[in-house]
N, C-alpha and C positions, 0 to 999 in steps of 0.2 A: 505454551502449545499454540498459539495464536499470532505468535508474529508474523507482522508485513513480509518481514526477509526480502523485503526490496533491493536486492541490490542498484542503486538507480545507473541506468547507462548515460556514460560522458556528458551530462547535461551542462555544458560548459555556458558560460554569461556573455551578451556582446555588451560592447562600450556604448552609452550612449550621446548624441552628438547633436542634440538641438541646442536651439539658442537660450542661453542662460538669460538675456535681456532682451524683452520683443515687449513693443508698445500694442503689438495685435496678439490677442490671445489666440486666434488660430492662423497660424502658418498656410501655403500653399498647399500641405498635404491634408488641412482639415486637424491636424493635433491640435490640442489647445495647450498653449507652453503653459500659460499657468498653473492647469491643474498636474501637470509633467514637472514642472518645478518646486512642486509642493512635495516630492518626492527623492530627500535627500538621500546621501551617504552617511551621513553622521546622525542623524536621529537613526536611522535602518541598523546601521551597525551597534548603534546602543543600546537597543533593543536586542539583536542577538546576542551579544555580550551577556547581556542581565537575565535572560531565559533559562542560558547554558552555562552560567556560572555554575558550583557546587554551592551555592543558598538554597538554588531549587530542585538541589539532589535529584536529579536524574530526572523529575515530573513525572512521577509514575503514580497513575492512579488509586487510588485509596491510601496513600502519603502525605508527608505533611507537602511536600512537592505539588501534589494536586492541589488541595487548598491556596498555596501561594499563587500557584501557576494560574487558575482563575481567577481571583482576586485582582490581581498583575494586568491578563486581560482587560477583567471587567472596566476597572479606572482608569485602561487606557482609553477604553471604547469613550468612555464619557469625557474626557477629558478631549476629545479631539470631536464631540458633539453628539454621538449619533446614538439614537433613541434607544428603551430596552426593544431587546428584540421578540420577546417570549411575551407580551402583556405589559406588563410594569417590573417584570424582570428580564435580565441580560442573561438568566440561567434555562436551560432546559435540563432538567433532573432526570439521569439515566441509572435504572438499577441494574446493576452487574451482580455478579458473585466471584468472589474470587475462590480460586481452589489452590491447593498447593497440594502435589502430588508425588510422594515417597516411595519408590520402588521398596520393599520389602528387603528383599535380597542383592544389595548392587553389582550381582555378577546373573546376567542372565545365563541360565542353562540352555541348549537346543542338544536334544536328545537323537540321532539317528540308528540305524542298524549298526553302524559301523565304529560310533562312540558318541564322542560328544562334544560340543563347540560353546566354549565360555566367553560368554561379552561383557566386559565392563563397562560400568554406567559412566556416561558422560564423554567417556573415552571412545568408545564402539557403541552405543548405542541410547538414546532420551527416548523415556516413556511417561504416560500418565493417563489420567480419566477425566474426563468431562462430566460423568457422572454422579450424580450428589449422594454419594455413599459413600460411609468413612472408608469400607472397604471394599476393595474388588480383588477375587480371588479367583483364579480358572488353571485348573489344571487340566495337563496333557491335551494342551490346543491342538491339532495338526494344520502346518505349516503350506500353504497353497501359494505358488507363485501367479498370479495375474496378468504378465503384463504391465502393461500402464491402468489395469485398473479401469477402463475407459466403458461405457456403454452408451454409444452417439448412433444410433437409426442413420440422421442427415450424414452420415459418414461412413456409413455400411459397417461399422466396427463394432463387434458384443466382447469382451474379454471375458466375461461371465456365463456365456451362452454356454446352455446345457448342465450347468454348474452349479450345485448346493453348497455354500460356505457356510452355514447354521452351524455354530460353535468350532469355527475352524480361525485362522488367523492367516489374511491375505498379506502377502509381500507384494509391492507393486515397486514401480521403476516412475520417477516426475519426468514432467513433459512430455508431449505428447507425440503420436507417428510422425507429423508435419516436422518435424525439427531434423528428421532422419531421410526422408523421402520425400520431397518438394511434392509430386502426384497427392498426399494423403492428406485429408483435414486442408488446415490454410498454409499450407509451405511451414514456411519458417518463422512464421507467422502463428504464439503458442496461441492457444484458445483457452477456453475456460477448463476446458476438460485436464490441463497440463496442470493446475493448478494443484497443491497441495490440500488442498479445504474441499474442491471439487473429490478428490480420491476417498478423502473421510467421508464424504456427504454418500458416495458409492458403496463402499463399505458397508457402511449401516444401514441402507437401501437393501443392500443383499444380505441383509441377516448376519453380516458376521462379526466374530465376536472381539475381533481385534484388528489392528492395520498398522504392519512397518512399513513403511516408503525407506525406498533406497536411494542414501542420498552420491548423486554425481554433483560435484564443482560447477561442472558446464553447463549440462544440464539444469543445474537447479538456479545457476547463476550468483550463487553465494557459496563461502566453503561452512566447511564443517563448526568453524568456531561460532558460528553465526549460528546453526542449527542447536550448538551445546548452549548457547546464552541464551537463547530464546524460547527453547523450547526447557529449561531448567528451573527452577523458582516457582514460585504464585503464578498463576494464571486468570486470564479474568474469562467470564464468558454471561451476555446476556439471562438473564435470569428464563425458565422457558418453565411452561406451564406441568410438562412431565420432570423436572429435575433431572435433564438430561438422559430421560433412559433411551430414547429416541438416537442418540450416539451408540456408538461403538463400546463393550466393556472397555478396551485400551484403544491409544493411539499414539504412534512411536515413530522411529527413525532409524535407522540402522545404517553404519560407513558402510561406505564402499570396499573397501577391505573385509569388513565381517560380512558382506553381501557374497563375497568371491568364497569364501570359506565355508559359508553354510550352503551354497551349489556345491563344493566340493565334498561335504560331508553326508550330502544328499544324493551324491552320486549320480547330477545331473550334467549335461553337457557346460563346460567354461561360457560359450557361446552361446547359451539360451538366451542374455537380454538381447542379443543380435537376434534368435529367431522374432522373438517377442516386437519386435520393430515392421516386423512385416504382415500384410494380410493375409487372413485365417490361422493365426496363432492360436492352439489350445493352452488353456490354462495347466499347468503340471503341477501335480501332488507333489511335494516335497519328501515326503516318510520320515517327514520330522517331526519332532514335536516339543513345544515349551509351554512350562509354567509361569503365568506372572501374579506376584502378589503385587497390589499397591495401597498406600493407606491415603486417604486423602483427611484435607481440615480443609474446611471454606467457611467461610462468612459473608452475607447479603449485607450490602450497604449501597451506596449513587456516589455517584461521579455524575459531571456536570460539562454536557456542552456550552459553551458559552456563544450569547448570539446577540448581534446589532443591528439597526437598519437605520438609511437615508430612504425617506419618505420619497417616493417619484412625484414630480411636478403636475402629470397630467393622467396616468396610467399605475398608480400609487397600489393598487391590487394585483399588476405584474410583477416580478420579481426573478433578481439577478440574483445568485447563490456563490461568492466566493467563502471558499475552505481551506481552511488547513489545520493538520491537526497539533495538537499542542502538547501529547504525553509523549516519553520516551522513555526508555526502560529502568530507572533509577538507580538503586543500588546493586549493583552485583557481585559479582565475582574480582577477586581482588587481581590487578594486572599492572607489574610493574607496582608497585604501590600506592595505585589509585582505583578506585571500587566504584566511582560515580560515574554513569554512565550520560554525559551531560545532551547528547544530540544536536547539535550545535546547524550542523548541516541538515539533520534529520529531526527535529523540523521547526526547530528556532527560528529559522531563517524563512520557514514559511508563515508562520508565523506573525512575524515583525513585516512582510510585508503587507499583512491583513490591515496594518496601521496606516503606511505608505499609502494603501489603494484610497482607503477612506479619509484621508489628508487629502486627496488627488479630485476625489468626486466631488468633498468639500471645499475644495480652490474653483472649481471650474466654472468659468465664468458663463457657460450656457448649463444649468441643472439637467441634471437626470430626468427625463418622462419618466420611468421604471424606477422603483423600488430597488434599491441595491443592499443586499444583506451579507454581515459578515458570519460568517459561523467557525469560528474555533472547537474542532470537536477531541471528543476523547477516545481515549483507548482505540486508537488505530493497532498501533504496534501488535492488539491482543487479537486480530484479525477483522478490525474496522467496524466494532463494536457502536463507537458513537453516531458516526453517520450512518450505519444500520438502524440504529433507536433512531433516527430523525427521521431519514425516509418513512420508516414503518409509524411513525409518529409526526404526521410533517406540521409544521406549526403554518407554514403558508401553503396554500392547496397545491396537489402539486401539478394540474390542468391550468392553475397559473404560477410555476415557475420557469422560466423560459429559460435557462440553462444553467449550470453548477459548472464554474472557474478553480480550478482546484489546483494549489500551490503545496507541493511537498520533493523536500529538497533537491533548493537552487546548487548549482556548480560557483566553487568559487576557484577554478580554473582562472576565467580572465573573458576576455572577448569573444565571440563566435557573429560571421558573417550569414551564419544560418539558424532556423531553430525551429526545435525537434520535437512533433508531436507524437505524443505516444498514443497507438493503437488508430494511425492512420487509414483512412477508410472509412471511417466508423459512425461520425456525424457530419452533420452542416456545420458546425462551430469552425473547423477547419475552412471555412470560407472564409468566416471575420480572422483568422488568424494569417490568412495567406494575406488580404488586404491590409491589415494593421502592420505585420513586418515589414509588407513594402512601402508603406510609411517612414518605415527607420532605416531603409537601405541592407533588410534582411530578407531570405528564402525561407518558405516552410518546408522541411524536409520530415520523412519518420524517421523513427527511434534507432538507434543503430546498433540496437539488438532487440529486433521484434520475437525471439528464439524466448527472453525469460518472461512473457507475458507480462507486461508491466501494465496493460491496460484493465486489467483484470485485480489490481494490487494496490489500489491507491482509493481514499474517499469518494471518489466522485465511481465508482463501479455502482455503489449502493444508488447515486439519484440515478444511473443508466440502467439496472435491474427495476427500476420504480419505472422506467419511462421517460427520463428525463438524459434530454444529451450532456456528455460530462465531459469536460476536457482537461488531459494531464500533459502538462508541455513544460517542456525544459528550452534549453540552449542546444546549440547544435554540437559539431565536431569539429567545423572547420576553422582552428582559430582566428582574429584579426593580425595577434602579434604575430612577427616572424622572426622573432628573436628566440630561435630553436633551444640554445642553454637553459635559458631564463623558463622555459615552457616545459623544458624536461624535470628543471629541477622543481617547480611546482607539483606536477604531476608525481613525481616520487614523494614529496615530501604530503601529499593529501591522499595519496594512494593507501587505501585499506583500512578506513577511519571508520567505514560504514557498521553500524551495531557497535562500537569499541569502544569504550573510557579515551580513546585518544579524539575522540568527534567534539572538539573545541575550537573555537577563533584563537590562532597565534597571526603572526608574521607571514604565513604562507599565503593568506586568504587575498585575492582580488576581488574589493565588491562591484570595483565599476560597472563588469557587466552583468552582475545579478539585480543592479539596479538598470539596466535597458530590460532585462527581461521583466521587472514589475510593471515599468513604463508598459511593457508591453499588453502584460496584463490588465492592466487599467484602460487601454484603448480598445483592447475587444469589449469587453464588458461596458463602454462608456457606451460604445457606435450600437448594443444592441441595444441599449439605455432608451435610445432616438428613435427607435424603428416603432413597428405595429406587429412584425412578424415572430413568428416561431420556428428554429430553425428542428429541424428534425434527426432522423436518422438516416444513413445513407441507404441504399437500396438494397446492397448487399449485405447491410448489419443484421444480426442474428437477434436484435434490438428494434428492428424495422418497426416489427407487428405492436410490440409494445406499445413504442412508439407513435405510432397511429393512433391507439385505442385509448389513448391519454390525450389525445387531441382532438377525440372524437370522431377521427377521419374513416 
């Protein structure tokens, strides 16, 4: 019930093109080849290899995959030098809980005047409980459509206004009015409100007792298979001092297909999510109603961020924050005859360049003033669990961390002439990043689909919800190659890997330019390495205020 569900937009890799032999460790543009050299293709790629083999069964935490998966880290961190991060340990110990949540009956009932509408599990519709009770039982919920679920004041939108759902079960629709109406919220531009975790957190705010989200392709930016694997199996979720009553009793999913059916059997307009899209929408009663039984089993045990540091030379108490996170969904559902869910792209590969960076800091022949720390965390996939416990638990203050670099999967596409920050607008870090590309003969562009909230989706949200600027950047769109075959047939052959038993290193992969994009990464974070300053948030970020009051301003 927690997955990222990132689908990541086109974040294609450029080539990169400095000098393999230079007698001056920095060039004209201020790079230092050395430490850009210390930054192979063959150490990077053996490392992804080895992450996303089937040894480490999918890295799913509370597995034998976790255990390996850290372990793997940890000797890498030491072995290329660089100190524990946590005290005299490389771990930070996160307690989770896992649940695993069994519908009852796997044909859902929705009961109207008129008859009745049967959903099969997995097929039409994933449910479960966050809730630390073996069981949850609620019958005859009545059925409220919402909307998007939304209540934003700064946006003049209540979906709730006027409305009691105290023991009822809201439907809502993801993404938010701005995707529909460029006038509403931030364009096209999703917000936090669009998010799925955002509608749960509403929900339960409003007393109610349950929440299907209705899943759209486009809108949600991933298909349905994505929703059935993720949201299916064990769940993990932060350990929280109520055992979850604080949540919703359910929280679910329902296709689009069984969405269209149960309007039909409600007897409401085909066209209601179209009202629902526009301003002053009421919420409408459905006169439906279902029962959900579900059993749950959980077990309390840790899962383990894992964390490193280079000592800064002059300013050793500021600190640079690179992440990425290192579990992926392990064993699943069996497809085509292979069940391991390896993440190879998602986030192996982010992963392995956490080594590359720190090979990079460690070559360079002018040291870091700042403190550079790596943190590999966990349980993203479960809704960014690990760097959740880290922010809320920060081991370095975080009025001295000066920003979080945050790598979660690169494109292994091939070259791009541009690259692509996600949730542009939003901090100062975008300064060092438009300077550093044009270092390598690159543009900083945004994401090129700001519609599925990707800034909202990745580890570095949790150091920007604490106050701290976060940057998630990929590769652009625009390729270098112009060899249109050769770029189509890539692109088919890596298309639709995301969440799937098929997210492995074969023959398809170009790393050359996911190694210019860690190049890249290592030069922002080097340049603020040098500095005195603290870059903040934009003016217009919803982050501003935060922002400030973390820096004392």
């Amino acid at each position: 019930m927690k997955q990222k569900l990132l689908l990541i937009p086109a974040l294609a890799s450029a080539l990169f093109s400095c000098q393999e032999t230079s007698t001056d460790s920095h060039n004209t543009d201020g790079l230092d080849s050395a430490a850009l050299n210390a930054i192979t293709e063959d150490t990077y790629k053996a490392h992804v290899v080895k992450l996303s083999s089937d040894e480490f069964l999918g890295r799913k935490p509370f597995t034998k995959g976790d255990t390996l998966t850290v372990q793997y880290i940890e000797q890498q961190f030491k072995d290329i030098g660089l100190q524990p991060g946590n005290g005299e340990s490389y771990f930070q110990e996160v307690p989770l809980v896992e649940i695993a949540s069994e519908p009852k009956n796997k044909v859902l009932t929705f009961k109207g005047e008129s008859g009745s509408l049967l959903a099969n599990h997995l097929d039409d519709y994933v449910i479960g409980s966050r809730r630390l009770q073996d069981d949850i039982d609620i019958a005859e919920s009545e059925l409220v459509f919402v909307g998007f679920g939304i209540v934003a004041p700064e946006f003049d939108w209540n979906d709730y206004e006027g409305l009691d759902v105290k023991g009822k079960t809201v439907v809502a629709m993801v993404s938010d009015p701005g995707r529909y109406d460029k006038s509403l919220f931030k364009a096209d531009t999703m917000t936090y409100y669009g998010r799925w975790k955002y509608k749960y957190e509403e929900a339960a705010r409003q007393g109610a007792t349950g929440i299907l989200l209705i899943h759209e392709t486009e809108a949600a930016s991933y298909g349905w298979n994505v929703v059935r694997s993720g949201w299916s199996g064990p769940q993990l979720e932060l350990i929280s001092e109520d055992d979850g009553a604080s949540f919703a009793a359910f929280e679910g999913w329902i296709s689009n297909e069984t969405s269209k059916k149960l309007f039909q059997l409600a007897g409401v307009s085909p066209n209601i999510m179209e009202e629902a899209k526009k301003p002053g929408f009421k919420a409408v009663p459905l006169n439906v109603t279902t029962s959900v039984g579900i059993h749950n089993t959980f077990r309390k045990s840790t899962s383990n961020n894992v964390i490193a540091k280079l000592e800064g030379s002059k300013r050793p108490d500021e600190v640079i924050i690179y992440t990425a996170h290192w579990d992926h969904l392990g064993v699943g559902e069996t497809i085509d005859g292979d069940s391991i869910y390896n993440g190879a792209i998602d986030n192996a590969a982010g992963v392995a360049a956490l080594f590359e960076i720190a090979k990079a800091f460690q070559a360079a022949q002018v040291k870091s003033e700042r403190s550079i720390v790596f943190l590999a965390v966990t349980a993203e996939e479960e809704g960014l669990l690990g760097s959740a416990y880290y922010a809320q638990h920060p081991i370095f203050p975080l009025n001295k961390t000066v920003a979080n670099l945050n790598m979660d999967a690169f494109s292994a596409l091939g070259a791009t002439k541009d690259v692509s920050v996600v949730g542009i607008g939003q901090t100062e870090i975008e300064d060092y990043v438009e300077k550093s590309a044009a270092k390598f003969g690159r543009v900083m562009k945004g994401e090129s689909d700001p519609t599925s909230g990707g800034f909202y989706r990745s580890d570095h949200f949790n150091f920007v919800k604490a106050g701290v600027p976060g940057l998630f950047m990929g590769a652009g769109s625009e390729l270098v190659s112009t060899d249109t075959a050769d770029i189509e047939r890539k692109r088919e052959a890596l298309a639709g890997r995301y969440h799937t038993v098929s997210d492995e290193v074969d023959e398809n992969w170009d790393f050359s330019g996911i190694i210019e994009d860690i190049r890249l990464f290592f030069d922002i974070g080097y340049t603020m390495s040098m500095e005195n300053t603290f870059p903040n948030f934009k003016t217009k970020s919803e982050f501003k205020e935060i922002g400030d009051n973390r820096l004392g301003l």
